[in-house]
VMD Tcl script that builds the backbone (N, CA, C; Angstrom):
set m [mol new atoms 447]
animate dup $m
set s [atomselect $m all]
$s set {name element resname resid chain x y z} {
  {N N UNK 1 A 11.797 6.496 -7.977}
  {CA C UNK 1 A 10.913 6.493 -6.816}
  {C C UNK 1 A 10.355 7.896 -6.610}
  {N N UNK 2 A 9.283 7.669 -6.141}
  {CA C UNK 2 A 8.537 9.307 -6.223}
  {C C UNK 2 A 8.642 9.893 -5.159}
  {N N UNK 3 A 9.079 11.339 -4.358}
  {CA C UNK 3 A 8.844 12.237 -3.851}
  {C C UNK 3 A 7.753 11.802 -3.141}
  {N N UNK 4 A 7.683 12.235 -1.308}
  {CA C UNK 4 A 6.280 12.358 -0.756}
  {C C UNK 4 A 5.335 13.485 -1.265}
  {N N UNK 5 A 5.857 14.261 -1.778}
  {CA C UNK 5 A 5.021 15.283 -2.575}
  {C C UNK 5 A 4.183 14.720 -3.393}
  {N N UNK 6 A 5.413 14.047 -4.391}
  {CA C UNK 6 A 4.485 13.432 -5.830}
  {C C UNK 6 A 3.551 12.247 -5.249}
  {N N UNK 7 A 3.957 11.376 -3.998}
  {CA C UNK 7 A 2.898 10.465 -3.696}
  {C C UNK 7 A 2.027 11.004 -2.986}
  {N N UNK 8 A 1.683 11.754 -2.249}
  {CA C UNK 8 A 0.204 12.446 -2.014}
  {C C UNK 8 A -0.693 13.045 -3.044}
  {N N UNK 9 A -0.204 13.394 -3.973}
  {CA C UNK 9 A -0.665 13.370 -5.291}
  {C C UNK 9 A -1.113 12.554 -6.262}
  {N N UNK 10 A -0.620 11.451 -5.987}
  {CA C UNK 10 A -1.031 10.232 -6.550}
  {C C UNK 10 A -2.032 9.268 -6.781}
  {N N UNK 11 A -3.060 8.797 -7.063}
  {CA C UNK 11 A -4.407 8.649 -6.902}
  {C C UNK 11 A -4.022 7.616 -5.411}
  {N N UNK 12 A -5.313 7.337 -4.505}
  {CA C UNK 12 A -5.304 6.235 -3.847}
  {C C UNK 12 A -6.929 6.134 -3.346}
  {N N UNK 13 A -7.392 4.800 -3.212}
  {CA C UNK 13 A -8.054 4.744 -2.924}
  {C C UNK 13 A -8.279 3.147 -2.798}
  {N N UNK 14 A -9.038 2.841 -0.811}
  {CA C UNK 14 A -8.928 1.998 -0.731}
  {C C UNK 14 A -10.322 1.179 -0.359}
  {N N UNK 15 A -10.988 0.225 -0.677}
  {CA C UNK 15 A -12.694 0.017 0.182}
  {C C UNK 15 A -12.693 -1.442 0.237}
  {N N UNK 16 A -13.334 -1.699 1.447}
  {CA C UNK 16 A -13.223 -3.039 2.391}
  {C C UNK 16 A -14.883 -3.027 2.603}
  {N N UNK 17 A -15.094 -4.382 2.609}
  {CA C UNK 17 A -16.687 -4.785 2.807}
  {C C UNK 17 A -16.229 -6.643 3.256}
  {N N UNK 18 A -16.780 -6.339 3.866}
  {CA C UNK 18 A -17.714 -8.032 4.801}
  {C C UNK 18 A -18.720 -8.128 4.941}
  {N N UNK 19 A -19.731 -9.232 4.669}
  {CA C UNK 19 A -20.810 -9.267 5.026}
  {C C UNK 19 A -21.311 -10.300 4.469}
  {N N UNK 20 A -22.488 -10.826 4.382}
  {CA C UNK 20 A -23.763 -11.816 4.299}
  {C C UNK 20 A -24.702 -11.203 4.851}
  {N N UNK 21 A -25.643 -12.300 3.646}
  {CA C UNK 21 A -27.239 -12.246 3.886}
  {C C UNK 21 A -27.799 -13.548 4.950}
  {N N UNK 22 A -28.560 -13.250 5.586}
  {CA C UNK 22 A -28.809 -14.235 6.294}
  {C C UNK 22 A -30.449 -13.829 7.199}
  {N N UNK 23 A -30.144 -14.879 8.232}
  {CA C UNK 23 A -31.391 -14.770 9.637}
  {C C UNK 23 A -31.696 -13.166 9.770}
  {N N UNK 24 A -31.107 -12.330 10.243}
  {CA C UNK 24 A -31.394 -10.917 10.108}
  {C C UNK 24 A -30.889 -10.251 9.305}
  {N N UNK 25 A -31.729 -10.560 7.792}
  {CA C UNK 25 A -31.085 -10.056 6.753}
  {C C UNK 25 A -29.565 -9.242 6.222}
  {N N UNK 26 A -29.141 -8.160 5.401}
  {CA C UNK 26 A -28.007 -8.126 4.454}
  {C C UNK 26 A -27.484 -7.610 6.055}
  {N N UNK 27 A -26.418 -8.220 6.338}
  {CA C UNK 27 A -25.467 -7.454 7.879}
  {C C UNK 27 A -24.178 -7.465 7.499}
  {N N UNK 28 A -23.777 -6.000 7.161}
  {CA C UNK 28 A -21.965 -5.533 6.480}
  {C C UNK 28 A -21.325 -4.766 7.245}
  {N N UNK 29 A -20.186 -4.403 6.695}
  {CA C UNK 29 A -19.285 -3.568 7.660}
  {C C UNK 29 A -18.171 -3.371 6.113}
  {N N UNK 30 A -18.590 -2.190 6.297}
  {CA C UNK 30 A -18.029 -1.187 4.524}
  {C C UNK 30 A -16.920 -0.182 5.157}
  {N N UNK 31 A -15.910 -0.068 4.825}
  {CA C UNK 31 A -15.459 1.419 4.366}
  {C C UNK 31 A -14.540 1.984 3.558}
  {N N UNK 32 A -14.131 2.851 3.430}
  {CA C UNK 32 A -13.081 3.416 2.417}
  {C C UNK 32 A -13.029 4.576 2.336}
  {N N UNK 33 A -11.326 4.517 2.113}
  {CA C UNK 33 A -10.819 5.937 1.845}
  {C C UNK 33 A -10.669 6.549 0.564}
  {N N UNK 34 A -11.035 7.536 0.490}
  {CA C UNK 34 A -11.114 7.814 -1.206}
  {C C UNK 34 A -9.679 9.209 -0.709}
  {N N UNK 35 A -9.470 9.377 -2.138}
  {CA C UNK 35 A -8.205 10.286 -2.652}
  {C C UNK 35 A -8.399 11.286 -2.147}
  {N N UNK 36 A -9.840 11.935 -1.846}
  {CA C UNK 36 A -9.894 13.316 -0.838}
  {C C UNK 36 A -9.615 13.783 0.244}
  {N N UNK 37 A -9.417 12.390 1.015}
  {CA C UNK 37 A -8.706 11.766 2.347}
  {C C UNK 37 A -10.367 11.302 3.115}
  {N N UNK 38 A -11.414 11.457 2.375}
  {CA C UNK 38 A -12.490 10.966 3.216}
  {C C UNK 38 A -12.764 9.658 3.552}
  {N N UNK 39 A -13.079 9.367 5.273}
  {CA C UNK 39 A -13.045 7.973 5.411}
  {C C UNK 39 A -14.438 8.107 5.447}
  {N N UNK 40 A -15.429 6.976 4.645}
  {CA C UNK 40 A -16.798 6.590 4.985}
  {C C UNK 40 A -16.762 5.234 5.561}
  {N N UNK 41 A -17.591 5.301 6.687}
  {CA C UNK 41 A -18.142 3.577 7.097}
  {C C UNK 41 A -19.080 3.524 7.562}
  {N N UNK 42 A -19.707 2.131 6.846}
  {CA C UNK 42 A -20.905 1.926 7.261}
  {C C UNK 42 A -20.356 0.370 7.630}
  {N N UNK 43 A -21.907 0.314 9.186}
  {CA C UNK 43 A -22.094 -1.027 9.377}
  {C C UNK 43 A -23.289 -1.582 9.515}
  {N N UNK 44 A -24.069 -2.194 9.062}
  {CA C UNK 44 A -25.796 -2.696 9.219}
  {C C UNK 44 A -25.456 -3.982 9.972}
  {N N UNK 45 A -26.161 -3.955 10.924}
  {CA C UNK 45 A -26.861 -5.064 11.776}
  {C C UNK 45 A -28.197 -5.131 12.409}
  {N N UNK 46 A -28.838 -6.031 11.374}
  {CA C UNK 46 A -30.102 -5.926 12.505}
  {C C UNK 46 A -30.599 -6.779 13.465}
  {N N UNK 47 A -29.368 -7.421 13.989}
  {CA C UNK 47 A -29.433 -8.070 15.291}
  {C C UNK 47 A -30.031 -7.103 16.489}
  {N N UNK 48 A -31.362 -7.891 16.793}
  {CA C UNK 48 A -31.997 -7.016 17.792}
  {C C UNK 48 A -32.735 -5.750 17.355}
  {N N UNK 49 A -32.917 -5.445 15.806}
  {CA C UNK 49 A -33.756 -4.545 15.267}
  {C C UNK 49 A -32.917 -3.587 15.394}
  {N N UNK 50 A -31.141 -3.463 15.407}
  {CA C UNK 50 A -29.834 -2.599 15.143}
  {C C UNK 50 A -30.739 -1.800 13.790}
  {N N UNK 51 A -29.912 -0.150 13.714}
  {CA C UNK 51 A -29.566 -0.208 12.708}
  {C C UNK 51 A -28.900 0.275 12.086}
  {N N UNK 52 A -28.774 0.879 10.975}
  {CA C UNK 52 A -27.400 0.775 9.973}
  {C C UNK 52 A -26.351 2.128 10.703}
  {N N UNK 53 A -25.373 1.904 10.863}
  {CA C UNK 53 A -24.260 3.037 11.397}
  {C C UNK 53 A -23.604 3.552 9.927}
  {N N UNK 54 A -23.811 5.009 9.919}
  {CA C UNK 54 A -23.046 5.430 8.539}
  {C C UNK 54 A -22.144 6.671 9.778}
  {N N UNK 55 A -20.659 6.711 8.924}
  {CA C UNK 55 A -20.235 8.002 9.183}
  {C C UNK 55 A -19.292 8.608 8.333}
  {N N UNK 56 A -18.726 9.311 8.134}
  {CA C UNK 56 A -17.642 10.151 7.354}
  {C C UNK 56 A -17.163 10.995 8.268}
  {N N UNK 57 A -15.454 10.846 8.120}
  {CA C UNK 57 A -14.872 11.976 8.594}
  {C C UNK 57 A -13.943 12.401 7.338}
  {N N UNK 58 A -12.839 13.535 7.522}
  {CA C UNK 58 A -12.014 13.378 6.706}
  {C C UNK 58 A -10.755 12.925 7.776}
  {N N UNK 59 A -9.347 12.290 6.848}
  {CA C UNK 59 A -8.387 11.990 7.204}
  {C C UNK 59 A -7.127 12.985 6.789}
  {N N UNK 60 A -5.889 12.995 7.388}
  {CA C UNK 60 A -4.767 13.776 7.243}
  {C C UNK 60 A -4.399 13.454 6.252}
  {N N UNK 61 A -3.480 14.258 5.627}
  {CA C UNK 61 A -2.512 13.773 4.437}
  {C C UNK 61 A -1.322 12.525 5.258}
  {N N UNK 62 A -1.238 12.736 6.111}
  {CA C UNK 62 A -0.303 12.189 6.703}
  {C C UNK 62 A -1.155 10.237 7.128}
  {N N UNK 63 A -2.279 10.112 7.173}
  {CA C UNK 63 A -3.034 9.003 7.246}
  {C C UNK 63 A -2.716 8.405 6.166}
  {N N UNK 64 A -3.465 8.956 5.401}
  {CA C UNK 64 A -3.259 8.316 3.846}
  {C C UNK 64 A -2.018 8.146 3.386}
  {N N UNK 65 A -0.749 8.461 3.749}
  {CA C UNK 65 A 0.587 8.120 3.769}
  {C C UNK 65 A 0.684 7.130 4.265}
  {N N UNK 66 A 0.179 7.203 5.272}
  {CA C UNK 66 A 0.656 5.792 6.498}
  {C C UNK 66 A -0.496 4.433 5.795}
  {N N UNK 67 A -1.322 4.711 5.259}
  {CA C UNK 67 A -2.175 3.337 4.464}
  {C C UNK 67 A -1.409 3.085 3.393}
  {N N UNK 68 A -1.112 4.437 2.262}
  {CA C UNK 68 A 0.044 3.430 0.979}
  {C C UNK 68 A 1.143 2.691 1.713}
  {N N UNK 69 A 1.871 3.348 3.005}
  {CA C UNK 69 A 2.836 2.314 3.234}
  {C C UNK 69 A 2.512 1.053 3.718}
  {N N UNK 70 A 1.351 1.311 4.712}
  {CA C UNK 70 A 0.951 -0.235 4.672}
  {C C UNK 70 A 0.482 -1.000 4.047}
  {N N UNK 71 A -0.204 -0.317 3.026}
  {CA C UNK 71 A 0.004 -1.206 1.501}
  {C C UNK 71 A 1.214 -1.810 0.904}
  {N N UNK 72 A 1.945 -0.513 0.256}
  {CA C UNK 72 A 3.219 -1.177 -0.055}
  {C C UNK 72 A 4.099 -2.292 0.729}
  {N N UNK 73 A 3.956 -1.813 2.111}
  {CA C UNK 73 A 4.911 -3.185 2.903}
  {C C UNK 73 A 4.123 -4.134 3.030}
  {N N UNK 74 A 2.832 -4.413 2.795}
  {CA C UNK 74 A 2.277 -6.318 2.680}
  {C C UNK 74 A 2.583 -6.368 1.266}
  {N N UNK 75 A 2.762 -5.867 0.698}
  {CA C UNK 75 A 2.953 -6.682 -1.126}
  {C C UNK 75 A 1.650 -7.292 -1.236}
  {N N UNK 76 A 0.480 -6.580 -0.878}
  {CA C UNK 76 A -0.874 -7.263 -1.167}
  {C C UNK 76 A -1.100 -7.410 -2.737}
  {N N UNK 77 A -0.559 -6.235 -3.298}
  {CA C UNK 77 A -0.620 -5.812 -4.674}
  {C C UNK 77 A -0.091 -6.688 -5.556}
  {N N UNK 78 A 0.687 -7.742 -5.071}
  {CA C UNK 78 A 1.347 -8.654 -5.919}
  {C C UNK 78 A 0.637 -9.802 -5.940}
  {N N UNK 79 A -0.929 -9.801 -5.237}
  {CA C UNK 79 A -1.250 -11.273 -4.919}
  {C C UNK 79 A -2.564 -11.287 -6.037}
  {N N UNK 80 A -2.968 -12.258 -5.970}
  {CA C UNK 80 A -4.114 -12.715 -6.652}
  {C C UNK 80 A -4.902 -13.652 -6.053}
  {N N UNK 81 A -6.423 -13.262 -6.062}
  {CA C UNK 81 A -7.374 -14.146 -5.536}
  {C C UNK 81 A -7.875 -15.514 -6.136}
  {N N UNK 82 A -7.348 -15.908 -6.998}
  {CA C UNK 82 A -7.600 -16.662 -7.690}
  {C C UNK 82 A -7.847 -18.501 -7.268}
  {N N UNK 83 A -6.636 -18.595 -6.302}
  {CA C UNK 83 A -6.789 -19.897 -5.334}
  {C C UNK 83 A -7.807 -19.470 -4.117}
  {N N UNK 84 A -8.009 -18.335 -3.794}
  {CA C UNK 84 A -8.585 -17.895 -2.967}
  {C C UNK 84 A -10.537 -18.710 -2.489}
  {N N UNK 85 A -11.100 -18.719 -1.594}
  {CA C UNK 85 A -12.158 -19.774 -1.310}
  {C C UNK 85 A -12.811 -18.557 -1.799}
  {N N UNK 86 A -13.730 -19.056 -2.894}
  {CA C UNK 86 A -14.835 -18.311 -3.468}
  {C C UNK 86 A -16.237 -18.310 -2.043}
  {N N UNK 87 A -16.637 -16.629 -2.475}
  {CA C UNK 87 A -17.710 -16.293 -1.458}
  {C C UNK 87 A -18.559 -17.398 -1.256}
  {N N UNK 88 A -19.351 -17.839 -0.034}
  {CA C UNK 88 A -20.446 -18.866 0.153}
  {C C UNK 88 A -21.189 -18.190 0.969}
  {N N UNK 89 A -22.185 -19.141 1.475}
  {CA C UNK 89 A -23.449 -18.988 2.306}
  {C C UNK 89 A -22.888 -18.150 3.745}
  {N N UNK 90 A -21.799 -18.231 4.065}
  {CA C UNK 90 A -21.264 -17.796 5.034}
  {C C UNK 90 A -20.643 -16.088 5.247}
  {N N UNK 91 A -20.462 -15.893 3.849}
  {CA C UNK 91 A -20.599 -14.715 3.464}
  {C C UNK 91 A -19.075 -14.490 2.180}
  {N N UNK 92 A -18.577 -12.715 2.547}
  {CA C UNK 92 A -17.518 -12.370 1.520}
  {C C UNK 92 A -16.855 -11.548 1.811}
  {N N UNK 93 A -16.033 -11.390 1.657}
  {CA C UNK 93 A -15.183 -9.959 1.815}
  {C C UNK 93 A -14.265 -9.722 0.463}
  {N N UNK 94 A -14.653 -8.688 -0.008}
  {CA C UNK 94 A -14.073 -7.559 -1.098}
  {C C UNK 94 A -12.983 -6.703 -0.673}
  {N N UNK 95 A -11.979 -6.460 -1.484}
  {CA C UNK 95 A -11.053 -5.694 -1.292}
  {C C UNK 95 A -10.310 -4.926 -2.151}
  {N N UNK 96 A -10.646 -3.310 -2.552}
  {CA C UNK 96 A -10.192 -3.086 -3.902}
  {C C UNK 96 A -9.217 -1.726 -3.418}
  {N N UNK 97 A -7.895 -2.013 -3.925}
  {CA C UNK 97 A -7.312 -0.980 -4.155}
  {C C UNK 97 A -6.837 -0.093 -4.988}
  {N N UNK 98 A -6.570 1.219 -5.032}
  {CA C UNK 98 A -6.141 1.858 -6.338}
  {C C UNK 98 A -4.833 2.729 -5.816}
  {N N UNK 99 A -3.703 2.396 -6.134}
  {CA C UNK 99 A -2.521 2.996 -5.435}
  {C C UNK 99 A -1.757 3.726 -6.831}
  {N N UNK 100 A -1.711 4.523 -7.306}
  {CA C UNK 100 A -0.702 5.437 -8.414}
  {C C UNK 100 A -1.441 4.536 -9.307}
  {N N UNK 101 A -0.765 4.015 -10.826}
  {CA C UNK 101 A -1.243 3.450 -11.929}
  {C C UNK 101 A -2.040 2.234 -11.631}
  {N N UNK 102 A -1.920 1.441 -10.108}
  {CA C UNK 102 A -2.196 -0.191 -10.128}
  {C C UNK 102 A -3.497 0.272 -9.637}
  {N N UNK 103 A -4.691 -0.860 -10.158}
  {CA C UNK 103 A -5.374 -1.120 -9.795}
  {C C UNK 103 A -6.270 -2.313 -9.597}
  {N N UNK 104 A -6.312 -3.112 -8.421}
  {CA C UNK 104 A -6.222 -4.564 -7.829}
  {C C UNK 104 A -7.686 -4.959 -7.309}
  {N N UNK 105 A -8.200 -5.869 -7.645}
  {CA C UNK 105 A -9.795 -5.999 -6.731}
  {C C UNK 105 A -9.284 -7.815 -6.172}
  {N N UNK 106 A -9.808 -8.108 -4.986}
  {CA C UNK 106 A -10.048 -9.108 -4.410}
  {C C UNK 106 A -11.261 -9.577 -3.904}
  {N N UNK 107 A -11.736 -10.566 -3.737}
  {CA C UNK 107 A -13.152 -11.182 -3.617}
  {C C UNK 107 A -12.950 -12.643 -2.966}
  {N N UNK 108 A -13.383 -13.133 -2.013}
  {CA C UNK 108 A -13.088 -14.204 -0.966}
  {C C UNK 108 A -14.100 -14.411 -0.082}
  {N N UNK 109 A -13.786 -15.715 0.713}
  {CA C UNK 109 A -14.887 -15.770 1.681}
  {C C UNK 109 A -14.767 -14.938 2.526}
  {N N UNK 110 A -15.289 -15.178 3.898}
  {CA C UNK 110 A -15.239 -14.728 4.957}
  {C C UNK 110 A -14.210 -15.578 6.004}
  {N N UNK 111 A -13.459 -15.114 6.732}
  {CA C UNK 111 A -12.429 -15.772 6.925}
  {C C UNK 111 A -12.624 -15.811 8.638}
  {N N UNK 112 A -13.047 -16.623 9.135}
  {CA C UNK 112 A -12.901 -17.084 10.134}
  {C C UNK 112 A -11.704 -16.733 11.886}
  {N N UNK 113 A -10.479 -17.975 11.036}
  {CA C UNK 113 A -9.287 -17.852 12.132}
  {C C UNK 113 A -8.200 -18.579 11.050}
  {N N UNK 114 A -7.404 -17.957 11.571}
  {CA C UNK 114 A -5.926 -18.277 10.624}
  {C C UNK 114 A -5.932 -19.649 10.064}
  {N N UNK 115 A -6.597 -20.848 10.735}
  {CA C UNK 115 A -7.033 -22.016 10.170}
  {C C UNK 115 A -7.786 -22.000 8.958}
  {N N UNK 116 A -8.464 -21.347 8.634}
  {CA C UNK 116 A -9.038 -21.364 7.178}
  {C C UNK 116 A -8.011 -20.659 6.215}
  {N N UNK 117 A -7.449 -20.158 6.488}
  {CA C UNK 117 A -5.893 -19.217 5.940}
  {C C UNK 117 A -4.964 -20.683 5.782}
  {N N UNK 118 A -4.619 -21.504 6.774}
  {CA C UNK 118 A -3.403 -22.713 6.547}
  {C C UNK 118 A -4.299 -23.543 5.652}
  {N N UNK 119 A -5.901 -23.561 5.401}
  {CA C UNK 119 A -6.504 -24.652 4.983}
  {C C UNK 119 A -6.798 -24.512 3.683}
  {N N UNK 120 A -6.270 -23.134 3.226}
  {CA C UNK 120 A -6.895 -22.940 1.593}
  {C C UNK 120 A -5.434 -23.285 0.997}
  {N N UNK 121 A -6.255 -23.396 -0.796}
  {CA C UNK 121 A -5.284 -23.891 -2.024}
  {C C UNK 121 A -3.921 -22.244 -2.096}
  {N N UNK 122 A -3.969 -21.067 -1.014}
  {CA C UNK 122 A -2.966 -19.974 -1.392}
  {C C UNK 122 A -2.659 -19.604 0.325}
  {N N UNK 123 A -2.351 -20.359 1.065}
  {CA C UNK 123 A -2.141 -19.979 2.336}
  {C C UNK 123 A -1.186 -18.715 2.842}
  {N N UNK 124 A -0.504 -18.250 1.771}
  {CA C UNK 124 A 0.615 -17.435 2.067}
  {C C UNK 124 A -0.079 -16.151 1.354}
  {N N UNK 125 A -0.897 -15.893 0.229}
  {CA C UNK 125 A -1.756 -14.970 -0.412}
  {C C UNK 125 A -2.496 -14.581 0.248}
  {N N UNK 126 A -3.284 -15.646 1.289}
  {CA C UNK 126 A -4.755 -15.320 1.909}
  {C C UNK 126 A -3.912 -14.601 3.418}
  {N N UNK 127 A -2.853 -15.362 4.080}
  {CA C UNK 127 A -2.439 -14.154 4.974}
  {C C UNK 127 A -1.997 -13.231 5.180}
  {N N UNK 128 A -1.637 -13.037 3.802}
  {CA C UNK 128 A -1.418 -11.633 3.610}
  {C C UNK 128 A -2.516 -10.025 3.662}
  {N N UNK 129 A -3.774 -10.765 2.459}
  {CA C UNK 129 A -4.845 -10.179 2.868}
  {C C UNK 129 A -5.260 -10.356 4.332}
  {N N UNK 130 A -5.518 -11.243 4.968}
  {CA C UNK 130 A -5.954 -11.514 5.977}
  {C C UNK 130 A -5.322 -10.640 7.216}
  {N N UNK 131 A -3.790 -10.519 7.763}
  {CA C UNK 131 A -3.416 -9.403 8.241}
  {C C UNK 131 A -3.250 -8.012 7.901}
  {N N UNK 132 A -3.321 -7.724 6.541}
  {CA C UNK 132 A -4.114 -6.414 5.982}
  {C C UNK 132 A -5.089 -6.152 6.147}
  {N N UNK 133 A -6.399 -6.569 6.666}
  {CA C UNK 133 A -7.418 -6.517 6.433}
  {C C UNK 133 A -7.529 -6.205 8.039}
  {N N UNK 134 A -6.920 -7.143 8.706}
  {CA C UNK 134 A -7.143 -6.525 10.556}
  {C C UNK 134 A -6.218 -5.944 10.515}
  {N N UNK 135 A -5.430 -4.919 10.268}
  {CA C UNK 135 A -4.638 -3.665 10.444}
  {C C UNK 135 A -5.652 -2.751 9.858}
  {N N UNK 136 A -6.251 -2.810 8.408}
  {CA C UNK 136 A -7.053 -1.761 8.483}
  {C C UNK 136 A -8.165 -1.954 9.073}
  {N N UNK 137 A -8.729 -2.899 9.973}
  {CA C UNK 137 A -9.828 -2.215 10.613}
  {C C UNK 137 A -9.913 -1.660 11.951}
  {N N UNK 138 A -8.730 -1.367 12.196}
  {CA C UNK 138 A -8.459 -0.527 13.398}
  {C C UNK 138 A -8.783 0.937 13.088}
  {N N UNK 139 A -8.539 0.930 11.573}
  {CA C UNK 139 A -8.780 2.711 11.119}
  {C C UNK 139 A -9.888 3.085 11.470}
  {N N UNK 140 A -10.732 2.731 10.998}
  {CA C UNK 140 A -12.572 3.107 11.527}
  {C C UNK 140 A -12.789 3.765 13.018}
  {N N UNK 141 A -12.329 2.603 13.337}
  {CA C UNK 141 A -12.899 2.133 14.985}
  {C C UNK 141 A -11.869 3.038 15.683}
  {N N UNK 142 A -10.895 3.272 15.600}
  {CA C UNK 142 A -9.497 4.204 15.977}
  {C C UNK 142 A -10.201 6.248 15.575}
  {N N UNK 143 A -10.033 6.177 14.081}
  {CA C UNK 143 A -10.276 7.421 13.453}
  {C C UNK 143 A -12.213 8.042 14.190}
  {N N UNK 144 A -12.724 7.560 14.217}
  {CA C UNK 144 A -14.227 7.682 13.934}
  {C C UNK 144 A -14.728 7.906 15.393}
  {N N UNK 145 A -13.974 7.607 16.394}
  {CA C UNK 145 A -14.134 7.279 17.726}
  {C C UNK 145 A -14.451 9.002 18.558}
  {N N UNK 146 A -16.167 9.084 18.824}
  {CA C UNK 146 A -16.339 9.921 19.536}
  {C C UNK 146 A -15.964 10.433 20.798}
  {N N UNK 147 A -15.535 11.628 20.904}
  {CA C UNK 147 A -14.769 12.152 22.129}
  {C C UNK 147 A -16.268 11.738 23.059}
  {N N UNK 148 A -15.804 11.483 24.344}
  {CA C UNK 148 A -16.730 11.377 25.909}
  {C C UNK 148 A -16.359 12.157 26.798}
  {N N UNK 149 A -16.927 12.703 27.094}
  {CA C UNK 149 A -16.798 14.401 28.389}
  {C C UNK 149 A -17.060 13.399 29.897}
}
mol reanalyze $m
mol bondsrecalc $m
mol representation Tube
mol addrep $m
């Protein structure tokens, strides 16, 4: 088992996307942490002639600690998309990680409410991603969050 030394050292890198094309064209919500500790996110909506939100900050060494472990403790890394509901009209969500040697990509619909999770051919695979996926999107919205005077 490696040293927190040797695992901050270790490659990681993690990027999340949702989205569809539709009525007000391509509308996503992107981000990821790359190995430098930089978080980028973008979100396009052009509901109401919105438009696209980009930002970057950087993150602690100590962040990016706290994402491999919440990696490592879902065992996302052990799953496979394969029963998983292929993207539709409704949209997709991507999910690729790169943690030390592994490197894992996922591709799925858009997931609704835990009912489409009990209703697919991998119900125990898809909630796994599925509560990984709302734990990390607290990071954005948490990390990115402008101070108000």
């Amino acid at each position: 088992m490696a040293g927190a030394g040797e695992e901050e050292k270790s490659e990681f890198y993690l990027r999340y996307y949702v989205g569809h094309k539709g009525k007000f064209g391509h509308e996503f919500l992107e981000f990821e942490f790359r190995p430098d500790g930089k978080l980028r996110y973008a979100n396009n909506s052009n509901y109401k002639n919105d438009t696209i939100i980009r930002k970057e900050v950087y993150v602690s060494p100590a962040v990016l600690r706290e994402c491999r472990r919440i990696i490592a403790d879902s065992e996302i890394m052990r799953e496979d998309d394969n029963n998983w509901p292929e993207p539709d009209r409704v949209g997709r969500q991507e999910l690729e990680i790169v943690m030390g040697n592994e490197h894992i990509s996922f591709t799925t619909s858009k997931i609704g409410s835990l009912v489409d999770v009990q209703s697919s051919n991998d119900p125990e695979g898809l909630r796994i991603f599925y509560y990984l996926v709302q734990e990390y999107l607290l990071f954005p919205s948490v990390t990115m969050q402008t101070p108000r005077i």
